[in-house]
C-alpha positions in Angstrom: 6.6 -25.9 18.7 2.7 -25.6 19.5 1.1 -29.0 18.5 -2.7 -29.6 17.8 -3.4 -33.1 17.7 -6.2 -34.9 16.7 -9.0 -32.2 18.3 -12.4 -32.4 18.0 -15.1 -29.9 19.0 -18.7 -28.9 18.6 -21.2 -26.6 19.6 -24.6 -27.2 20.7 -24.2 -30.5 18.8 -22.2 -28.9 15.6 -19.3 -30.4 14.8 -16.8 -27.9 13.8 -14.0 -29.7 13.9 -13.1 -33.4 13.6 -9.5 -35.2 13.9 -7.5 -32.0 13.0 -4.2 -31.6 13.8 -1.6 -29.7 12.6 1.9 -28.5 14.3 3.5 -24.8 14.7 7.0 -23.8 14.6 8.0 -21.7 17.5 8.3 -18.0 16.4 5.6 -18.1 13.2 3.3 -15.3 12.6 0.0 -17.7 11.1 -3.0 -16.3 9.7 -5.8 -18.7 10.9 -8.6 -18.7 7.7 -11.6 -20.0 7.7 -15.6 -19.7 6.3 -17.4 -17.6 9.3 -19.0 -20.3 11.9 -16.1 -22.8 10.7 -14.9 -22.8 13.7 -12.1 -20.6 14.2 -13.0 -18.7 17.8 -13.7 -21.9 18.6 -10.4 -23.5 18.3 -9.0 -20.3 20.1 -10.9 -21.4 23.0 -9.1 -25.0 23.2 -6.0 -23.7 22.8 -6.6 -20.9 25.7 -8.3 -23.7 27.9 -11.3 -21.9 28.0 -13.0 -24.7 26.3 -12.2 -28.6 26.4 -11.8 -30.3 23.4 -14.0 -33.2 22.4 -11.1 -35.7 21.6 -7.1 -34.7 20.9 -5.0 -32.5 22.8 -3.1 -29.4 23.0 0.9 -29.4 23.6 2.3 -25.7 23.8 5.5 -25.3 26.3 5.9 -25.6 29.1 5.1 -21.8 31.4 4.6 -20.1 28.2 2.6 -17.1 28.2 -0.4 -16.8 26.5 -1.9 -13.7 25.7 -5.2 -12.0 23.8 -7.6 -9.2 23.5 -9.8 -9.1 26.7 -13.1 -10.0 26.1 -14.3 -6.0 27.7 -12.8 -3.4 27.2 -11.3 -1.2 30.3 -13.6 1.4 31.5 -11.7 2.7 34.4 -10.4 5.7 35.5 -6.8 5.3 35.2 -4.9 6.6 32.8 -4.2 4.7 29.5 -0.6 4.5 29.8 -1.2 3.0 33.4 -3.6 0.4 32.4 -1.0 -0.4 29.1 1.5 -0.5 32.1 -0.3 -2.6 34.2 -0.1 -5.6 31.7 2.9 -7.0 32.2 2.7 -8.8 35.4 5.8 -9.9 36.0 6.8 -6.0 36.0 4.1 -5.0 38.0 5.5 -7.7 40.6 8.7 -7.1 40.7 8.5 -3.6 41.2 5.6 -3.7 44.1 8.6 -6.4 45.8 11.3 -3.8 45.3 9.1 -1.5 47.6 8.9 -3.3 50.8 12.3 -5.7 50.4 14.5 -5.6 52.7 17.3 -8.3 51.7 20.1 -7.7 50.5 20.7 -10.5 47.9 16.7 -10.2 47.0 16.8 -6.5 45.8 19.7 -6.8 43.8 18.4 -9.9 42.4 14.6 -7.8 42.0 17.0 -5.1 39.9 18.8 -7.4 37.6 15.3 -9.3 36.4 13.9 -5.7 36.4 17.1 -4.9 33.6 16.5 -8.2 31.9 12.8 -7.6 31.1 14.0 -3.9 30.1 11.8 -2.2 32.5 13.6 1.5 31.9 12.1 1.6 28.6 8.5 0.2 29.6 6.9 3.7 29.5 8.4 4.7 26.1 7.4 1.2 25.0 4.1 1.7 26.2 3.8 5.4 24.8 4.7 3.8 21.1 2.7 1.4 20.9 -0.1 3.4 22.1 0.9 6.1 19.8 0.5 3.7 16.7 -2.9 2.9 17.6 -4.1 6.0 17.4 -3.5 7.8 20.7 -1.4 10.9 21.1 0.4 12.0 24.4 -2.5 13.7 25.7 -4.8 10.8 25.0 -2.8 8.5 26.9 -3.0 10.1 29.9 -6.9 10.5 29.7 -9.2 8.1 31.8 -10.1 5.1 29.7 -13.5 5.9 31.0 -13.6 8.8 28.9 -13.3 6.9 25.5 -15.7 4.7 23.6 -16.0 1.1 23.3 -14.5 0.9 20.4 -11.5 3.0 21.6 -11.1 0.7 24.9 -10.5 -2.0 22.8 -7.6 -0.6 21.2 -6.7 -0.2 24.5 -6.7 -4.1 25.3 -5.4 -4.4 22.3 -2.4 -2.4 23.5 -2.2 -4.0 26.5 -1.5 -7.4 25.3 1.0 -6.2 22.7 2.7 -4.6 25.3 2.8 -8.3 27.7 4.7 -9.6 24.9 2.7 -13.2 25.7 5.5 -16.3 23.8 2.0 -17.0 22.0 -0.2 -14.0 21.1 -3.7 -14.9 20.0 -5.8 -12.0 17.9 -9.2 -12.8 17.3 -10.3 -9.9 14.4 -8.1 -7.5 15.8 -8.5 -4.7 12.9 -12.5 -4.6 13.5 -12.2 -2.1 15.9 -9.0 -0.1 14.0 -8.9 2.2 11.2 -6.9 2.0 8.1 -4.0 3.9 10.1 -4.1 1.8 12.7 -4.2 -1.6 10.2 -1.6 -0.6 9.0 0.5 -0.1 12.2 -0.6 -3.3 13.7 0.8 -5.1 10.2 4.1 -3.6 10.7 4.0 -4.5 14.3 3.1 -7.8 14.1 5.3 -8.6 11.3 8.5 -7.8 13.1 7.1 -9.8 16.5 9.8 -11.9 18.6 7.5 -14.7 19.6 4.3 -17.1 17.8 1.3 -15.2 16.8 -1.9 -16.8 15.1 -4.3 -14.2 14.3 -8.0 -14.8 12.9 -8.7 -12.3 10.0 -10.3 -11.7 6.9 -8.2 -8.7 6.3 -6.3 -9.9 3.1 -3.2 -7.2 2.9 -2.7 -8.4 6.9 -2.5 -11.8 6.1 -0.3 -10.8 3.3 2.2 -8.4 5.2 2.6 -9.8 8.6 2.3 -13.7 8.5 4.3 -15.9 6.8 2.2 -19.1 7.1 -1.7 -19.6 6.9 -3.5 -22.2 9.2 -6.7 -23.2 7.1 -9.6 -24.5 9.1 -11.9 -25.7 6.2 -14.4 -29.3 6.4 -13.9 -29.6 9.8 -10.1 -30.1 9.4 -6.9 -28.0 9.7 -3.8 -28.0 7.0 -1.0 -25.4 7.2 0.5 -23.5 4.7 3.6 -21.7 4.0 3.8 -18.3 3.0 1.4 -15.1 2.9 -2.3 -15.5 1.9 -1.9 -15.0 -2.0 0.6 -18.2 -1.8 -1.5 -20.1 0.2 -4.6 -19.5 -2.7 -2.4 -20.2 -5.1 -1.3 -23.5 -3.6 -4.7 -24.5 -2.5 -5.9 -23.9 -6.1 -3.2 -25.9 -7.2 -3.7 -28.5 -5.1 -7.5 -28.6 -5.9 -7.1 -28.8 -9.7 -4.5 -31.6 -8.9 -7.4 -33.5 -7.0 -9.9 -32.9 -9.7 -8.2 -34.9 -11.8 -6.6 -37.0 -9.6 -10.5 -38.1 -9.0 -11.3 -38.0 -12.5 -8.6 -40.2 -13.1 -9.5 -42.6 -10.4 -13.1 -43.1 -11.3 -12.1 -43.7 -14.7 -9.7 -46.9 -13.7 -12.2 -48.3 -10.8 -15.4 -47.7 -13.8 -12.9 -49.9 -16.1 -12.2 -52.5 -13.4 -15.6 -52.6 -11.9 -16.5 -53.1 -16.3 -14.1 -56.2 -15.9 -16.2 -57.6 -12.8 -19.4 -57.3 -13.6 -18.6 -59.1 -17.4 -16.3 -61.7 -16.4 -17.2 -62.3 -12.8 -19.7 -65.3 -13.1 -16.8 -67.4 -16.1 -15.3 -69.7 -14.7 -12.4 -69.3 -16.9 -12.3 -65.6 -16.1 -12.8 -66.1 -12.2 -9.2 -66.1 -11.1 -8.6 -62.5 -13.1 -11.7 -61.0 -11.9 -10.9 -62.1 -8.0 -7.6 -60.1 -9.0 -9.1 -57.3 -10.4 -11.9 -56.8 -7.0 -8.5 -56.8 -4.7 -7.4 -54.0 -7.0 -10.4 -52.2 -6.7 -10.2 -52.4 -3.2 -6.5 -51.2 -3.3 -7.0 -48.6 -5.0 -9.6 -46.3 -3.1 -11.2 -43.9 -4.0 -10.3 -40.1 -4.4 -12.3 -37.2 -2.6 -14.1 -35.0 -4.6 -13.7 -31.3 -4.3 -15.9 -29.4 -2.3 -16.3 -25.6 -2.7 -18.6 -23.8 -0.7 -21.0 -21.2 -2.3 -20.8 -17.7 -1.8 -24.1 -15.1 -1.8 -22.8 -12.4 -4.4 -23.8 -8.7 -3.8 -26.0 -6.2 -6.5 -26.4 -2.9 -6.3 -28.7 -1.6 -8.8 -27.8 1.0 -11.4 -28.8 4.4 -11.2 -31.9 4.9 -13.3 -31.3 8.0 -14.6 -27.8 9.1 -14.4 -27.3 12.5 -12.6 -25.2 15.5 -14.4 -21.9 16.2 -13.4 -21.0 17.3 -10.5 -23.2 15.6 -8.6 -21.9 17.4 -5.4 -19.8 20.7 -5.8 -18.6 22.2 -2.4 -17.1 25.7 -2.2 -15.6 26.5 1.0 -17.7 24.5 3.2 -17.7 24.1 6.7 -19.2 21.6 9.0 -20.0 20.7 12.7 -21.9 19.5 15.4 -21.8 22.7 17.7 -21.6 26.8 16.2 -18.6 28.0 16.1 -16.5 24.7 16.6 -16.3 23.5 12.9 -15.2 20.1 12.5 -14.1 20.7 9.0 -14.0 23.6 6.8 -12.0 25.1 4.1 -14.1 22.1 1.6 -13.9 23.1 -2.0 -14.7 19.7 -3.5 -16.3 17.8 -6.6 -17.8 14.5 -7.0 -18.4 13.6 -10.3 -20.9 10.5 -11.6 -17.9 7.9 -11.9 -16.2 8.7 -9.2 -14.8 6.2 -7.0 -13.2 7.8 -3.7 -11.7 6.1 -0.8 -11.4 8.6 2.7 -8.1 8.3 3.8 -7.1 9.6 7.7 -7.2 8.3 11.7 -10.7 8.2 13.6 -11.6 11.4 14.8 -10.3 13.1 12.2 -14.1 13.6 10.2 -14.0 11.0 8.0 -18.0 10.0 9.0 -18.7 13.7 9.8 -18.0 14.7 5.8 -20.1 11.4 4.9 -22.8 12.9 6.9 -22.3 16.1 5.4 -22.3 14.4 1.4 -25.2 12.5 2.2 -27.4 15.4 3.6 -27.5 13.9 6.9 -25.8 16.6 8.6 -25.9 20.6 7.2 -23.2 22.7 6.4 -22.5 25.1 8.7 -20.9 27.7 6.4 -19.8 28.0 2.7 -22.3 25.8 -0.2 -23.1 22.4 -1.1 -25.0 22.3 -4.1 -26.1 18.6 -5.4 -27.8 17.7 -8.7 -31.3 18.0 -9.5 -32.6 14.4 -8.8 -29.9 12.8 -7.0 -30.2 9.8 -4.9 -27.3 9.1 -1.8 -27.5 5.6 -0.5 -25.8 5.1 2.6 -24.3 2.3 4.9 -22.6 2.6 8.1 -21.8 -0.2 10.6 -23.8 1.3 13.7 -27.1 1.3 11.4 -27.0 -2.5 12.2 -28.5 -1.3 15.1 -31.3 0.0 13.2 -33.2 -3.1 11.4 -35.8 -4.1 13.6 -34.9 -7.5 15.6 -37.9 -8.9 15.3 -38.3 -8.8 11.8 -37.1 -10.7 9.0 -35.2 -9.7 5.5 -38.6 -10.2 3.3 -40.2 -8.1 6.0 -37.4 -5.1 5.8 -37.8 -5.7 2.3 -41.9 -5.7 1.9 -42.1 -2.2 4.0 -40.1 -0.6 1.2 -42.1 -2.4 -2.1 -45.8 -2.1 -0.7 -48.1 -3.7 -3.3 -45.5 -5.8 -4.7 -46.1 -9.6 -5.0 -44.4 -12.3 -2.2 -42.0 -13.9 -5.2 -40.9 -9.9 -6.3 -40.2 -9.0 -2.5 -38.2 -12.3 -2.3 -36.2 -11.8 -5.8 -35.6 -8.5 -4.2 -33.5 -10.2 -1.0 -32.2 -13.1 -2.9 -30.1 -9.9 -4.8 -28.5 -8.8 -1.5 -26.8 -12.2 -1.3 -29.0 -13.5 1.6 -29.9 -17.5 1.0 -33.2 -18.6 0.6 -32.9 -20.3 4.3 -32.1 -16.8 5.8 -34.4 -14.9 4.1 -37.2 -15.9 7.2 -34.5 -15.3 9.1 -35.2 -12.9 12.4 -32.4 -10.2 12.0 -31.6 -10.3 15.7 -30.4 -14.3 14.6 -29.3 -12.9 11.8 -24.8 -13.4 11.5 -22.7 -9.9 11.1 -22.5 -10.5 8.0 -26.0 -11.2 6.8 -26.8 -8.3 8.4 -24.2 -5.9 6.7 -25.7 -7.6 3.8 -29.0 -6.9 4.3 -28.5 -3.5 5.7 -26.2 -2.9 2.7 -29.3 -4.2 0.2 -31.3 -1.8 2.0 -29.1 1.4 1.6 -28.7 0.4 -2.3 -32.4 0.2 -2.6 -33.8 2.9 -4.2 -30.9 2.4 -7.1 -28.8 5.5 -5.9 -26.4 7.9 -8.0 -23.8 7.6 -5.2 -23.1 4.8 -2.6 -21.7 5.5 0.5 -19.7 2.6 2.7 -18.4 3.5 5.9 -16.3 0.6 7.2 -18.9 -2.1 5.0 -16.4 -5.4 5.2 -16.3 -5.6 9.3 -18.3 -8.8 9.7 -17.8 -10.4 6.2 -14.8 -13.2 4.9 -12.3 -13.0 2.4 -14.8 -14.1 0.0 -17.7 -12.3 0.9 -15.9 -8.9 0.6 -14.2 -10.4 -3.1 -17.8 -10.6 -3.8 -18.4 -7.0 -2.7 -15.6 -5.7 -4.8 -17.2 -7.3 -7.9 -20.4 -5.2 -7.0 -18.9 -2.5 -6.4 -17.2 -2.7 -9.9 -20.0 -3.3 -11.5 -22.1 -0.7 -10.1 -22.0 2.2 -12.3 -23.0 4.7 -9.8 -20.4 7.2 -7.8 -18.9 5.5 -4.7 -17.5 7.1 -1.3 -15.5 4.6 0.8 -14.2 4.7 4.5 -12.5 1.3 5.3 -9.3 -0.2 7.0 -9.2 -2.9 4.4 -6.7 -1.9 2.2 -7.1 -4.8 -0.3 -11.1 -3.2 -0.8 -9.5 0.6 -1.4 -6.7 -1.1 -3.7 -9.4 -2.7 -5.8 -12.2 -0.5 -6.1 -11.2 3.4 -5.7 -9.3 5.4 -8.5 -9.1 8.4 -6.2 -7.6 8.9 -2.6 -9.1 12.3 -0.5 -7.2 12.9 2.7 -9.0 14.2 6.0 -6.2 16.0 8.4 -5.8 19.0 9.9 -9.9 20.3 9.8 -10.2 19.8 6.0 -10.0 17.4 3.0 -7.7 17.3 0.1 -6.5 15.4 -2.8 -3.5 12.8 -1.6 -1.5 12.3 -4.6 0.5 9.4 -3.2 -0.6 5.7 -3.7 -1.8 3.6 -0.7 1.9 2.3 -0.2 3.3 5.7 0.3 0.9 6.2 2.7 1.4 3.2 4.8 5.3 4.0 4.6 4.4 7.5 6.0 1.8 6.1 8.9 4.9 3.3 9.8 7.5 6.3 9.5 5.2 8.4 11.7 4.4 6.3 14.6 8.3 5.2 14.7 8.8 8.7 15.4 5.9 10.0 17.9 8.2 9.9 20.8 9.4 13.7 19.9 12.0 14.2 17.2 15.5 12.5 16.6 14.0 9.6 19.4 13.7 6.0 19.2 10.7 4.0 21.2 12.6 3.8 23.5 14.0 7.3 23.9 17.2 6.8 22.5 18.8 9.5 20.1 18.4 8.0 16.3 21.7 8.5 13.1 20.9 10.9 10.7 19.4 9.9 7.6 23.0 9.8 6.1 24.7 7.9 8.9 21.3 5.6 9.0 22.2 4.8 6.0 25.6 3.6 5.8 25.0 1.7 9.4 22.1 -0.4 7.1 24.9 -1.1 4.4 27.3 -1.8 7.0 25.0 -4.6 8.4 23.6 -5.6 4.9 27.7 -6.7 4.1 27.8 -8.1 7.8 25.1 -10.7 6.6 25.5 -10.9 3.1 26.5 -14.7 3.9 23.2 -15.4 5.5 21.6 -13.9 2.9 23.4 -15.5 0.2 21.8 -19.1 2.1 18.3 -17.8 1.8 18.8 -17.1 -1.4 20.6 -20.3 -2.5 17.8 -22.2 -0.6 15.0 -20.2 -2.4 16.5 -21.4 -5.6 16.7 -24.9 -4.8 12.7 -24.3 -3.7 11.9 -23.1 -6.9 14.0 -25.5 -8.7 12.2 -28.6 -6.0 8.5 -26.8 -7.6 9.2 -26.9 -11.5 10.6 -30.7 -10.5 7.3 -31.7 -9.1 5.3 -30.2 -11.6 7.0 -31.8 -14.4 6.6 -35.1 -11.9 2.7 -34.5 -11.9 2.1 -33.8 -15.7 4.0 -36.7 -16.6 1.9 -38.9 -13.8 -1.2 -37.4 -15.5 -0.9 -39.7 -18.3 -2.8 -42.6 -17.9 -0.9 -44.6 -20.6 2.0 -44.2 -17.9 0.4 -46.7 -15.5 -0.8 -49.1 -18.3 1.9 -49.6 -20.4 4.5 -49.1 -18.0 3.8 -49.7 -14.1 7.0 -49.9 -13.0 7.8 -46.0 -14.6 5.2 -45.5 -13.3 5.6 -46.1 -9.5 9.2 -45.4 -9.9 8.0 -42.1 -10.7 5.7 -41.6 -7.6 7.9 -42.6 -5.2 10.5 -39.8 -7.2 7.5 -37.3 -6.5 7.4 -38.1 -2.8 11.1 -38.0 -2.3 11.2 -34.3 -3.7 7.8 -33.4 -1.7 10.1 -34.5 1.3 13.4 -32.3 0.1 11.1 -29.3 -0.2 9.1 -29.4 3.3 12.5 -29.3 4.3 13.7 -26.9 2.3 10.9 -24.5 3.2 11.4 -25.1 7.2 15.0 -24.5 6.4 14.5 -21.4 4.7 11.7 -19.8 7.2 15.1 -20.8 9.8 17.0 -18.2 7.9 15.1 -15.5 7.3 13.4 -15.3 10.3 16.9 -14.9 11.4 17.7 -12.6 9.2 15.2 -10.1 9.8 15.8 -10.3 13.6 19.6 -9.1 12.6 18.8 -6.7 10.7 15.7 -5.5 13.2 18.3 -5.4 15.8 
């Protein structure tokens, strides 16, 4: 059980977050949610101890490891594996001691903790989970020197994973991953022995591998069971319930404060309206609902719609050096509604065939013709390097509408979701976000016949990029799309283009065959017929029979989660038929003692389901552990 009690915390004078407390089972997997600058980093800190909390305290047990993505990346010259190696301490120790000991009792002693932590298998260990983040066998033994940043951290990343820490902190952790790699870590991370809480605005993450959100919203925390669809469910149900819960309570205090004000100064009426400011006082008053704006996006329509294709490629090849093609063998069409997402691992070309659609880089054999007339707009995450730092968003924004009037160049920013307070904004003070959005406003300027996004949601929250699927749904323009977020793809792209092997082809499968065949593939890097570990796996055949075998082993247990996620369902429709009936205000006029007889009912069966719930997250984390074993 991790337990955060009563914290409070600000930055340069901000308070982020005031009395919050809120308490973990041991073993969850929570998604921590949040606006960005709510605070969630922040609260990371505390926990860590690498900030001190303003008030409250942190309980977590006692010589429990903690572990999370090093700030920098490595940049050594050891090998991968060796630095992945290298992270579990306790292994490193031990086996430095089993080197120069000399007693008897201590070596064996060195050997048996060396079996318990399953040091054999620490290089295959290492070698998978490397593997699924992108790094074949030869990769691994390269110097870490020899990659880029964004590489190293996937190294750090691995490093930590590999520690196993009993609570395992990851701050953003698919920023620096592609969609391959997402998907990898969401498999991982799901099937985890130990707590995780991991910050993210990656929806299908927070959908696949936790099974509890943590929401850090007005400067307080509540926790949630479930993935994040259940958790906005609930929260919308529990906000519609306190909309009228408020409506309902400034209704009865409007009739008693009525009954005050006329009666207050009778004599003959003093007694009842003494009564009725006591009840006023009683009764309280009811929070009203606070829901935070957020900046939409526009992209402007093409205006003059280009003829079809757009782009034709016929046997195309393209590179950065002659006679080392990075892809060839393109014999491709984009048409005017197309909506294509790039599917494939970094490295493979996925940026180097946006450069070669946009123009940006030529083609080094075969054709690409284009239409007369047609405009490319284009956004990748290292142009945020590119606006000047100096300057503001109306000052991006003036250089491209010279002549134009100071309340047209503004109208023009206010559409690329930036808020009237940012908009004077230097961009170097300028969030991630507002400057994606910015940038993003920027490439969409000139009202372009096909938009290209190359990893566009990095620095925005779940809300932001809901708001960038809307635009990018209502833009009636083509649209290319390289991202990890899977939810974005899901929602915006009709048509899926692999890029493997040199080239790029239709993939007819949907996005969840392809995340079973990346999950299937890294299980199975370690050469053919092995197991992370090294171990020889059943056939398909024999696999099969040994998963019914252990199915009817714990059909009892399963039979318990399912009788306990009937008496949840059962516990729900109960309270909801509790709340309509406590919506009618007749209820508590005509018959108070219903009435409160029926409240306390509601928070007797509010009790039996928290329990419930705890009971059932009991079981199947079991379960899964059995049948993962």
């Amino acid at each position: 059980m991790i337990t955060l009690n009563n914290l409070s915390a600000r930055i340069v004078g901000r308070l982020l977050i005031d009395q919050a407390s809120v308490a973990l089972p041991a073993g969850i997997k929570a998604g921590l949610v949040g606006k960005n600058g709510a605070g969630k980093s922040t609260l990371f800190k505390i926990i860590t101890g690498d900030m001190e909390a303003e008030t409250g305290s942190v309980s977590i047990p006692k010589n429990a490891r903690i572990g999370q993505v090093a700030q920098e990346a490595p940049g050594t010259e050891e090998p991968l594996i060796e630095i992945v190696l290298k992270a579990d301490k306790e292994r490193e120790a031990l086996l430095a001691e089993a080197e120069t000991a000399t007693d008897p009792h201590r070596i064996a002693d060195i050997h048996m903790r060396l079996a318990d932590i399953q040091a054999h298998s620490a290089e295959s260990r290492a070698a998978s989970i490397l593997a699924g983040l992108g790094f074949d066998a030869a990769a691994q033994l390269r110097p870490a020197s020899s990659f880029s940043g964004g590489w190293r951290m996937r190294v750090a990343l691995a490093a930590v994973l590999f520690s196993e820490p009993d609570l395992l902190l990851l701050d953003e952790p698919t920023n620096y991953l592609d969609l391959e790699g997402t998907l990898w870590l969401e498999d991982y991370i799901s099937k985890y022995p130990h707590t995780v809480i991991i910050i993210s605005h990656d929806r299908d993450l927070l959908n696949t591998a936790v099974n509890a959100i943590i929401h850090l919203d007005q400067q307080k925390l509540t926790f949630y069971r479930g993935s994040y669809d259940q958790f906005e469910r609930q929260r919308s149900e529990a906000m519609e319930l306190q909309t009228k819960a408020k409506v309902k309570n400034d209704a009865a205090r409007k009739h008693l404060q009525a009954f005050i004000d006329r009666f207050k100064a009778k004599a003959s009426k003093a007694r009842q309206a003494q009564s009725r400011v006591k009840a006023l006082e009683r009764m309280g008053t009811v929070s009203a609902v606070i829901e935070d704006h957020v900046q939409g996006f526009k992209f402007p329509d093409p205006e003059k719609e280009a003829a079809s294709p757009i782009i034709a490629l016929e046997h195309g090849t393209v590179g950065y050096t002659p006679g080392k093609p990075i892809l060839q063998h393109l014999s491709l069409r984009i048409d005017t509604d197309d909506r294509i997402a790039l599917l494939g691992s970094n490295g493979n070309g996925k940026s180097t065939f946006a450069k070669l659609i946009s123009g940006r880089l030529p083609a080094t054999g075969g054709s690409v013709q284009t239409a007369p007339g047609l405009k490319i707009g284009f956004f990748a995450q290292h142009q945020l390097d590119d606006l000047i730092p100096e300057h503001d968003a109306v000052e991006h924004v003036r250089q491209r509408m010279p002549g134009a009037t100071e309340g047209k160049v503004r109208a023009r920013v206010a559409q690329m979701g930036l808020a009237t307070a940012k908009m004077s904004t230097p961009a170097k003070d300028l969030s991630g976000g507002e400057k994606a959005r910015l940038l993003m406003g920027l490439a969409a300027f000139d009202a372009p016949n096909l938009l290209i996004l190359d990893e566009p949601t990095n620095h925005l929250d779940i809300d932001s990029r809901n708001a960038l699927i809307q635009a990018l749904n209502e833009y009636t323009g083509a649209v290319i799309l390289i991202s990890h977020d899977r939810h974005l793809i899901e929602a915006t792209a009709d048509r899926l283009w692999l890029v493997k092997d040199g080239t790029v082809s239709n993939y007819d499968g949907d996005l969840e065959d392809y995340r079973n065949t990346i999950v299937q593939s890294s299980k199975g890097k370690g050469g053919k017929n092995k197991g992370n570990g090294g171990e020889e796996q059943l056939s398909k055949a024999e696999q099969r029979k040994a998963n019914a075998d252990k199915r009817a082993t714990f059909a009892p247990l399963k039979k318990k989660i399912n009788d306990v996620e009937s008496l949840t369902a059962k516990l729900h429709k109960q309270i909801q038929v509790l709340d309509k009936d406590l919506e009618d205000q007749d209820l508590y006029d005509k018959f108070p003692e219903k009435a409160a007889a029926k409240v306390k009912e509601r928070a007797e069966v509010v009790a039996k389901l928290a329990k419930a719930e705890e009971h059932w997250m009991t079981l199947s984390d079991e379960y899964e552990q059995a049948m993962a074993s």
